[in-house]
N, CA, C and O atoms as CSV, one atom per row, in Angstrom:
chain,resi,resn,atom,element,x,y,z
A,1,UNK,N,N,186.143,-16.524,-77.844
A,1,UNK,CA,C,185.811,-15.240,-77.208
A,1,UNK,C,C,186.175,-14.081,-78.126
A,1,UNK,O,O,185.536,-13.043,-78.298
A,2,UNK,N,N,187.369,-14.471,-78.704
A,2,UNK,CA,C,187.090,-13.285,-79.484
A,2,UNK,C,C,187.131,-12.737,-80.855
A,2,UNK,O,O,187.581,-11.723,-81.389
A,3,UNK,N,N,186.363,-14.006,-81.291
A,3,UNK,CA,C,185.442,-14.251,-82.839
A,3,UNK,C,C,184.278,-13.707,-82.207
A,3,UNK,O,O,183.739,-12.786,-82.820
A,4,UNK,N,N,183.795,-14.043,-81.186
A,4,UNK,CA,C,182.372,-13.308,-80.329
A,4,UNK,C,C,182.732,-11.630,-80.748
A,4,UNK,O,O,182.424,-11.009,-81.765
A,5,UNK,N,N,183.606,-11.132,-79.374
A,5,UNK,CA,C,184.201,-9.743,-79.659
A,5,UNK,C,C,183.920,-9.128,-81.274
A,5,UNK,O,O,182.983,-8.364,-81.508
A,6,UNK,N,N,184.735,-9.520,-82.158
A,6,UNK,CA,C,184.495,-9.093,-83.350
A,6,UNK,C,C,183.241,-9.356,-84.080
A,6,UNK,O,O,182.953,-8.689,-85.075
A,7,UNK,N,N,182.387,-10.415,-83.577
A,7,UNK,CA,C,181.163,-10.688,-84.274
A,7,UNK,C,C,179.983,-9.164,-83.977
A,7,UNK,O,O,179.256,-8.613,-84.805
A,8,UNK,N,N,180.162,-8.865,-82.644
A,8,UNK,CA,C,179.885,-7.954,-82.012
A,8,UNK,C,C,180.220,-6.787,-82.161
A,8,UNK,O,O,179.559,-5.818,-81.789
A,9,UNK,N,N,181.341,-6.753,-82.752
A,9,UNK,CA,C,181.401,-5.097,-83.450
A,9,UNK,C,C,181.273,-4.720,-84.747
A,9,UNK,O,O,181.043,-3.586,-85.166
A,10,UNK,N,N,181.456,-5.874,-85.460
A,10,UNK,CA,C,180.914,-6.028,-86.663
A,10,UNK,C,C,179.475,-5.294,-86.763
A,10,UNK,O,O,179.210,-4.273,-87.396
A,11,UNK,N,N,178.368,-6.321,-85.737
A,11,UNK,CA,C,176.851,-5.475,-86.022
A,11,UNK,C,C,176.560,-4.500,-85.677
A,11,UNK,O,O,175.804,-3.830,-86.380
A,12,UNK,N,N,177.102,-3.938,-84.278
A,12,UNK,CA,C,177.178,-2.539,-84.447
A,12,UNK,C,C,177.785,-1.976,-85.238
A,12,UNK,O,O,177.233,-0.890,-85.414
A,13,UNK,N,N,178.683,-2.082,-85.881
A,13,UNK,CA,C,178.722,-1.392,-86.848
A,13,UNK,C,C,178.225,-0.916,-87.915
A,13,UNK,O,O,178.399,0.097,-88.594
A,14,UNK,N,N,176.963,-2.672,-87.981
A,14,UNK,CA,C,176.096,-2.475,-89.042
A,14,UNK,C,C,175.221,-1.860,-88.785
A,14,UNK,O,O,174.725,-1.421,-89.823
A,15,UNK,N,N,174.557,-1.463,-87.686
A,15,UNK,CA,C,173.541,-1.409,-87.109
A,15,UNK,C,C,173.639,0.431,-86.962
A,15,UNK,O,O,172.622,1.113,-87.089
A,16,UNK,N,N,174.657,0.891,-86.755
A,16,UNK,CA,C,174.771,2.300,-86.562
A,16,UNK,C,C,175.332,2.888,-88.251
A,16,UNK,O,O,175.358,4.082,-88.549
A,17,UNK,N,N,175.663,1.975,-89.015
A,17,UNK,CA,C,175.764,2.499,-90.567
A,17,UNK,C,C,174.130,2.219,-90.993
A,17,UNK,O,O,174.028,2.932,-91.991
A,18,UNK,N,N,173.100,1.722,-90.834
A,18,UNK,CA,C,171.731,1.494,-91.005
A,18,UNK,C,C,171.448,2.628,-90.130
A,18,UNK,O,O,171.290,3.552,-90.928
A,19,UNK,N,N,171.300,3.070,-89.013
A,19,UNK,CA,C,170.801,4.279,-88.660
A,19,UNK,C,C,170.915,5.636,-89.071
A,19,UNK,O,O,170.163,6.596,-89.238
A,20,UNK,N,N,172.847,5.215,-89.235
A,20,UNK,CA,C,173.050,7.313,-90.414
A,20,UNK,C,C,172.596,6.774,-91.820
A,20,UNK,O,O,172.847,7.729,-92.555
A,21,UNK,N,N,172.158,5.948,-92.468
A,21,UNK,CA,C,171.414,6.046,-93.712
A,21,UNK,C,C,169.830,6.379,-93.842
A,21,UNK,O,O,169.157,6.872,-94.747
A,22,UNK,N,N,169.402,5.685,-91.981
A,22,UNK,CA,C,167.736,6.048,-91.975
A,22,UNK,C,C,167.430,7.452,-91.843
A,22,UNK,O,O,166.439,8.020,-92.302
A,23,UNK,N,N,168.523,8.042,-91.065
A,23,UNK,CA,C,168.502,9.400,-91.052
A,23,UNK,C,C,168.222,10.590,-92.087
A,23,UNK,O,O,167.450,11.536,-92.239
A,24,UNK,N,N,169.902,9.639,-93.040
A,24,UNK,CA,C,169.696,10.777,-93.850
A,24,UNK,C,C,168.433,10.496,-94.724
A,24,UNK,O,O,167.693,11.431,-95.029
A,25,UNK,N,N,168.201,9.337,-95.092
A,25,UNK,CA,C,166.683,9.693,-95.680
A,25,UNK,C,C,165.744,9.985,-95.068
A,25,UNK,O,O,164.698,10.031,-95.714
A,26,UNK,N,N,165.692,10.236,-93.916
A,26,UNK,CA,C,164.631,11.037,-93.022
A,26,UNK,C,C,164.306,12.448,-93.838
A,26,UNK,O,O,163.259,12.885,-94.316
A,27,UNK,N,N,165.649,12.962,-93.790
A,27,UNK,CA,C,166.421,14.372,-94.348
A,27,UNK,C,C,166.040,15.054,-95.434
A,27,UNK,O,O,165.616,16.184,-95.673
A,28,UNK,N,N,166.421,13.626,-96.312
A,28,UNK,CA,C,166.055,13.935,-98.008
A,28,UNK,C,C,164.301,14.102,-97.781
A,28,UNK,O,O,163.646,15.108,-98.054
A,29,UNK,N,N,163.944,13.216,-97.385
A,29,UNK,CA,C,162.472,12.809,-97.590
A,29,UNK,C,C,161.816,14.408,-97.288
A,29,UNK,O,O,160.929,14.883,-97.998
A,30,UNK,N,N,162.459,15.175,-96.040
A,30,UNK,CA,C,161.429,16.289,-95.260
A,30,UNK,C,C,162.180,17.145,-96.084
A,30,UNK,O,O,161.525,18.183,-95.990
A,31,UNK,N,N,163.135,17.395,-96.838
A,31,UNK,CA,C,163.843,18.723,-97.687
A,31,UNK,C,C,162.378,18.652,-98.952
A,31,UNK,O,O,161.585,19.452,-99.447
A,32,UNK,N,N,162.703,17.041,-99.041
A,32,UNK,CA,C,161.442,16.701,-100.422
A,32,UNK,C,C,160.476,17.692,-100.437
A,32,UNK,O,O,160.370,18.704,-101.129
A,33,UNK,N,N,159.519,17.044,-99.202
A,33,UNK,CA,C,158.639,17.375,-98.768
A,33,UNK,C,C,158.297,19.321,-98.690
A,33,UNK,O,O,157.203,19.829,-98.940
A,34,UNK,N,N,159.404,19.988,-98.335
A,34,UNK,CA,C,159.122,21.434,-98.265
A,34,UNK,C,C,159.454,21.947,-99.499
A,34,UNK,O,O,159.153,23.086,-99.855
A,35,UNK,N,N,160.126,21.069,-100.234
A,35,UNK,CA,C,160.355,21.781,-102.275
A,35,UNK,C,C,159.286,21.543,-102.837
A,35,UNK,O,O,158.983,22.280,-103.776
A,36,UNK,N,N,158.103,20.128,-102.343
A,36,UNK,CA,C,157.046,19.959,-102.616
A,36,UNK,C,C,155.517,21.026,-102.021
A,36,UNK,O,O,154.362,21.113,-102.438
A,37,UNK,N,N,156.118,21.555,-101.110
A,37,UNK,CA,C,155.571,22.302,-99.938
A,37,UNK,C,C,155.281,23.418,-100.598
A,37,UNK,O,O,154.128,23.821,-100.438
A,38,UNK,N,N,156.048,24.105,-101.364
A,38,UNK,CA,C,157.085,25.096,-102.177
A,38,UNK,C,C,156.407,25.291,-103.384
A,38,UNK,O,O,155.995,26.391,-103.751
A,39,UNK,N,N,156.261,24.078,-104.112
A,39,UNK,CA,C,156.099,24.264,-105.231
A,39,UNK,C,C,153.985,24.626,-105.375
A,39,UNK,O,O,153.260,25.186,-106.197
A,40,UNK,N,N,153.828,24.067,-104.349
A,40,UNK,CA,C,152.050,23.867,-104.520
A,40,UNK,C,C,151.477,25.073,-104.079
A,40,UNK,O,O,150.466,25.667,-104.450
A,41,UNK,N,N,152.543,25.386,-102.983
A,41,UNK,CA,C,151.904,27.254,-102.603
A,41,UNK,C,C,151.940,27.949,-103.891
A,41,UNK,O,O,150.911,28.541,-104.216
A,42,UNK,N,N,153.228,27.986,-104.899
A,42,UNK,CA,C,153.347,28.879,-106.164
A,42,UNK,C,C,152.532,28.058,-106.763
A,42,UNK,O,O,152.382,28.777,-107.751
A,43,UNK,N,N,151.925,27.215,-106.973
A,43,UNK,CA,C,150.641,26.928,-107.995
A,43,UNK,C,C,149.388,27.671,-107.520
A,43,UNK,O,O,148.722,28.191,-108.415
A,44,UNK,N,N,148.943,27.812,-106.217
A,44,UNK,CA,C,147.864,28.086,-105.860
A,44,UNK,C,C,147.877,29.850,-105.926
A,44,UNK,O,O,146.920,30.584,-106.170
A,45,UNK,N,N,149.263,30.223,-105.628
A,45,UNK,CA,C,149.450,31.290,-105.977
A,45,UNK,C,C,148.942,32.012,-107.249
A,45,UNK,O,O,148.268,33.042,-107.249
A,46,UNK,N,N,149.431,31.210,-108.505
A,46,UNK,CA,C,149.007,31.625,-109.737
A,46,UNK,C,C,148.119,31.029,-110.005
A,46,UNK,O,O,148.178,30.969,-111.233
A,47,UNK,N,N,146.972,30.320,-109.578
A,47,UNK,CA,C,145.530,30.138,-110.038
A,47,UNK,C,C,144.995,31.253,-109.684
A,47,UNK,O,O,144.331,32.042,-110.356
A,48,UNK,N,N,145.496,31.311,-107.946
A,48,UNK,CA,C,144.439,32.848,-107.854
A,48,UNK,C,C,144.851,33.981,-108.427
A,48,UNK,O,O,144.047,34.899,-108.269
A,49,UNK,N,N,145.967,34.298,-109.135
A,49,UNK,CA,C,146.294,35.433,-109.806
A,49,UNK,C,C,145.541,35.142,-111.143
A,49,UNK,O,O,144.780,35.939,-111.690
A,50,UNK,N,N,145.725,34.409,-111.409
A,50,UNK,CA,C,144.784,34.016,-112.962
A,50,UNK,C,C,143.282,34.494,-112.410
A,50,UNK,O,O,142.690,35.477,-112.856
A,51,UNK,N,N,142.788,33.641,-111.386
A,51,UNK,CA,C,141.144,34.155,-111.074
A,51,UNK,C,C,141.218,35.581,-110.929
A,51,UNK,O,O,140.067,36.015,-110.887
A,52,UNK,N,N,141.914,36.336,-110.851
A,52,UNK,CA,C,141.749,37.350,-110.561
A,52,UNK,C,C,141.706,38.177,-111.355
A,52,UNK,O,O,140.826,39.026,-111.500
A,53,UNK,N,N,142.955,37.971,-112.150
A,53,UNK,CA,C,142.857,38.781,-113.742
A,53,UNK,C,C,141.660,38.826,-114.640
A,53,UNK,O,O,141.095,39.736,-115.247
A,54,UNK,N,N,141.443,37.394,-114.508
A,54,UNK,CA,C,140.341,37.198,-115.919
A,54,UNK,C,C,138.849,38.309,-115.299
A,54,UNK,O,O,138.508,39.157,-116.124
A,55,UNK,N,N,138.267,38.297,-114.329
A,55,UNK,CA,C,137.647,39.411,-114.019
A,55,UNK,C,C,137.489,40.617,-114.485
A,55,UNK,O,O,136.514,41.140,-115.025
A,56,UNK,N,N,138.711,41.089,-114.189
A,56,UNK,CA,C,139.036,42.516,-114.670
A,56,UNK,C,C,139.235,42.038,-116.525
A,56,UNK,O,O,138.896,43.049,-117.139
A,57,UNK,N,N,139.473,41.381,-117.129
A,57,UNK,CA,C,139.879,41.373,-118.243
A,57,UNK,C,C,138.536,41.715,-118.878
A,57,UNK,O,O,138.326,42.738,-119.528
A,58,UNK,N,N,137.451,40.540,-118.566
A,58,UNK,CA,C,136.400,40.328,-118.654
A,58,UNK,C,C,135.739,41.966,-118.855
A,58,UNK,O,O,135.147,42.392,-119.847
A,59,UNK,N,N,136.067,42.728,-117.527
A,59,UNK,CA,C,135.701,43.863,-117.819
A,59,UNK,C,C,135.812,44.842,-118.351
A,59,UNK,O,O,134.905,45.633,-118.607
A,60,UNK,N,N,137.341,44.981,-118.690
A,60,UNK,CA,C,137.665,45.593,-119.471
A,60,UNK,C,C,137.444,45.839,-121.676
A,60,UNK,O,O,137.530,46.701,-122.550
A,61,UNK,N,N,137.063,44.015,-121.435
A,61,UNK,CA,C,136.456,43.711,-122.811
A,61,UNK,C,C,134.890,44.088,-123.546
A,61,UNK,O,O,134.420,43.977,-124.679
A,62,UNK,N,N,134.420,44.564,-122.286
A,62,UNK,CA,C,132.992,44.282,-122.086
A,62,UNK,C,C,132.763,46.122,-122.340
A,62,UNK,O,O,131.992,46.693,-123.112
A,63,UNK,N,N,133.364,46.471,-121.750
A,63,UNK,CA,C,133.693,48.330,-121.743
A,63,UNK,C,C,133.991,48.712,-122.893
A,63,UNK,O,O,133.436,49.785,-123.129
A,64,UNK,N,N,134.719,48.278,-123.883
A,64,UNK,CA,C,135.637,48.717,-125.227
A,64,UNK,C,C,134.076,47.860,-126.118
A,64,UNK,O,O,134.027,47.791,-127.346
């Protein structure tokens, strides 16, 4: 009975140290995810600043 007992707290134990690890990579994964989130807005950001410039550059070259 109580090799049972301890067999039994043993896996919960394992079982709730496997859950705060699924967690925290829940965590990491969605922090990932918004630095990735992050980074693609400032790319799209500076394409359209680039499309935008070259326009005016364009025109300005075209004038001189």
């Amino acid at each position: 009975m109580n090799k049972l007992k301890q067999l039994l707290k043993f896996q919960l134990w394992q079982i709730l140290a496997i859950l705060i690890v699924l967690l925290w990579l829940i965590s990491v994964l969605k922090s990932h995810n918004k630095i990735l989130h992050l980074l693609c807005n400032q790319i799209t950001i500076d394409v359209s600043r680039l499309s935008q410039e070259k326009p005016i550059q364009l025109l300005i070259k075209s004038k001189e």
